[in-house]
C-alpha positions as CSV (number, residue, x, y, z in Angstrom):
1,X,-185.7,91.7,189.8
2,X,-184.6,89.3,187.5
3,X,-180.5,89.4,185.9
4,X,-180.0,88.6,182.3
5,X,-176.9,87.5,180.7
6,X,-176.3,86.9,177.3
7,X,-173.4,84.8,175.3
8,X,-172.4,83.1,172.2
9,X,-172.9,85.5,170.0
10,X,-169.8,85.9,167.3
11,X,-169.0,86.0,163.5
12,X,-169.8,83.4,161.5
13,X,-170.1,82.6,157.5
14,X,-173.5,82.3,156.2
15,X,-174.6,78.9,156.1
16,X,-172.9,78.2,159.5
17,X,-174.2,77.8,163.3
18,X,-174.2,79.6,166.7
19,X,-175.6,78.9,169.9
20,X,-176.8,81.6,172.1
21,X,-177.6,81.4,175.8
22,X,-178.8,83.7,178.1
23,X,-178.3,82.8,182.0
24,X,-180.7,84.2,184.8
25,X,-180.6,84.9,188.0
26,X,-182.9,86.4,190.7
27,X,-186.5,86.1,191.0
28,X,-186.5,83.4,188.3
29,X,-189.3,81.6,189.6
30,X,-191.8,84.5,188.4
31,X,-190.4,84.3,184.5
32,X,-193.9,82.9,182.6
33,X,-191.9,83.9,179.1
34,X,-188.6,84.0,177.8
35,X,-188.0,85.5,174.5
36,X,-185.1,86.1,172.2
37,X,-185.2,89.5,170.5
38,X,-182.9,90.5,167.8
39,X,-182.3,94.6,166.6
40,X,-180.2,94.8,162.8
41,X,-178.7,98.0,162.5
42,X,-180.7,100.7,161.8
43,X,-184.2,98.6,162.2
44,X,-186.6,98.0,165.5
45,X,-185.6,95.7,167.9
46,X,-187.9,92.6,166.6
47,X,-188.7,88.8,168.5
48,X,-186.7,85.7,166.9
49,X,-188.2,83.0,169.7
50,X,-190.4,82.9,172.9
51,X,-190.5,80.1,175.2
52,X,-193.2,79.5,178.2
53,X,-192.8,78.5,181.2
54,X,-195.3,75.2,180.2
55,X,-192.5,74.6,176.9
56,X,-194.9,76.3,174.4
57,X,-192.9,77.4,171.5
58,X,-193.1,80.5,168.0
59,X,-190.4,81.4,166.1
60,X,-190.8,84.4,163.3
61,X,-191.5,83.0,160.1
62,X,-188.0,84.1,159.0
63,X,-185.8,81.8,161.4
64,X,-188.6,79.5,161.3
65,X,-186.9,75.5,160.2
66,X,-183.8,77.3,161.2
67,X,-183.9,78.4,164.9
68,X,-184.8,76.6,168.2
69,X,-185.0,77.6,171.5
70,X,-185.1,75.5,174.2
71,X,-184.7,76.1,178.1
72,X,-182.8,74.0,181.2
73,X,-185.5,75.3,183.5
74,X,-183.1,73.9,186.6
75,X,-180.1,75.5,185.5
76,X,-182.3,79.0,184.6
77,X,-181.0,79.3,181.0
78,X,-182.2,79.5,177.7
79,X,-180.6,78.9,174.2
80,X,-181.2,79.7,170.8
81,X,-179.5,77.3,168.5
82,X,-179.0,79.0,165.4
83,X,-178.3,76.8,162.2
84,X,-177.9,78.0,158.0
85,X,-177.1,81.5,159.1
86,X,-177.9,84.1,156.6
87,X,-176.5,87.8,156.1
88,X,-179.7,89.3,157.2
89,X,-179.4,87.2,160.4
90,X,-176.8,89.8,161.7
91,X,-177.9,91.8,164.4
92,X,-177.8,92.8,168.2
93,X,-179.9,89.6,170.0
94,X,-181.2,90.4,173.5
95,X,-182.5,87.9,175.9
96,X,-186.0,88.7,177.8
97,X,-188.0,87.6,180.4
98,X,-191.6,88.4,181.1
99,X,-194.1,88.1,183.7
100,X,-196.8,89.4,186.0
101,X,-196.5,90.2,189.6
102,X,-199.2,88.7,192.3
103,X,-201.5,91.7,191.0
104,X,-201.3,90.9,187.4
105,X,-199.3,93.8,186.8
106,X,-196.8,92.7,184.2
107,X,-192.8,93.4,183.9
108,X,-189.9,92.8,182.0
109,X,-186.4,92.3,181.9
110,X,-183.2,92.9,179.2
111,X,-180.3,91.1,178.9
112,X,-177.1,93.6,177.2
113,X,-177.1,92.3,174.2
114,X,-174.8,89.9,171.9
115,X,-173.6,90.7,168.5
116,X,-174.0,88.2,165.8
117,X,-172.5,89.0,162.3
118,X,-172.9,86.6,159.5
119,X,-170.2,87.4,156.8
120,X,-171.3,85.9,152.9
């Protein structure tokens, strides 16, 4: 079992910043991905970031230049730094955490949720 808890998320103009981070707990060890996902009202939840494990890093080509993630790998947290906000930025953003159990079966984990709304 792994615990997800996101924060940071707020109103902000577009144009501005916010830093997201999402603090773990439990079988962290086991985490091989951590993602942030984002859902805008009335659309499918959709992934912003992923980070492995090994530091690899993608972005979506729309936050891409504007978005970074990043991880403190001994403090089990990972941030998304969010800079030139736009409107269509506002949306739910979960935190997630993927991995495989010692059978390769694989399993996942969801923060709440934190709101971000960009104003224009």
């Amino acid at each position: 079992q792994v615990q997800l808890v996101e924060s940071g998320g707020g109103l902000v103009q577009a144009g501005g910043s916010l830093r997201l981070s999402c603090a773990a707990s439990g079988n962290t060890f086991s985490i091989n991905v951590w993602g942030w996902y984002r859902q805008p009202p009335g659309e499918e939840r959709e992934l912003v970031a992923a980070i492995t494990a090994g530091g690899n890093v993608d972005y979506a080509d729309s936050v891409k230049g504007r978005f970074t993630i990043s991880r403190d790998a001994a403090r089990n947290v990972v941030y998304l730094q969010m800079n030139s906000l736009k409107p269509e930025d506002t949306a739910v953003y979960y935190c997630n955490a993927a991995g495989r159990t010692s059978d390769w079966a694989p399993w996942q984990f969801w923060g709440h949720g934190t709101q971000v709304t960009v104003s224009s």
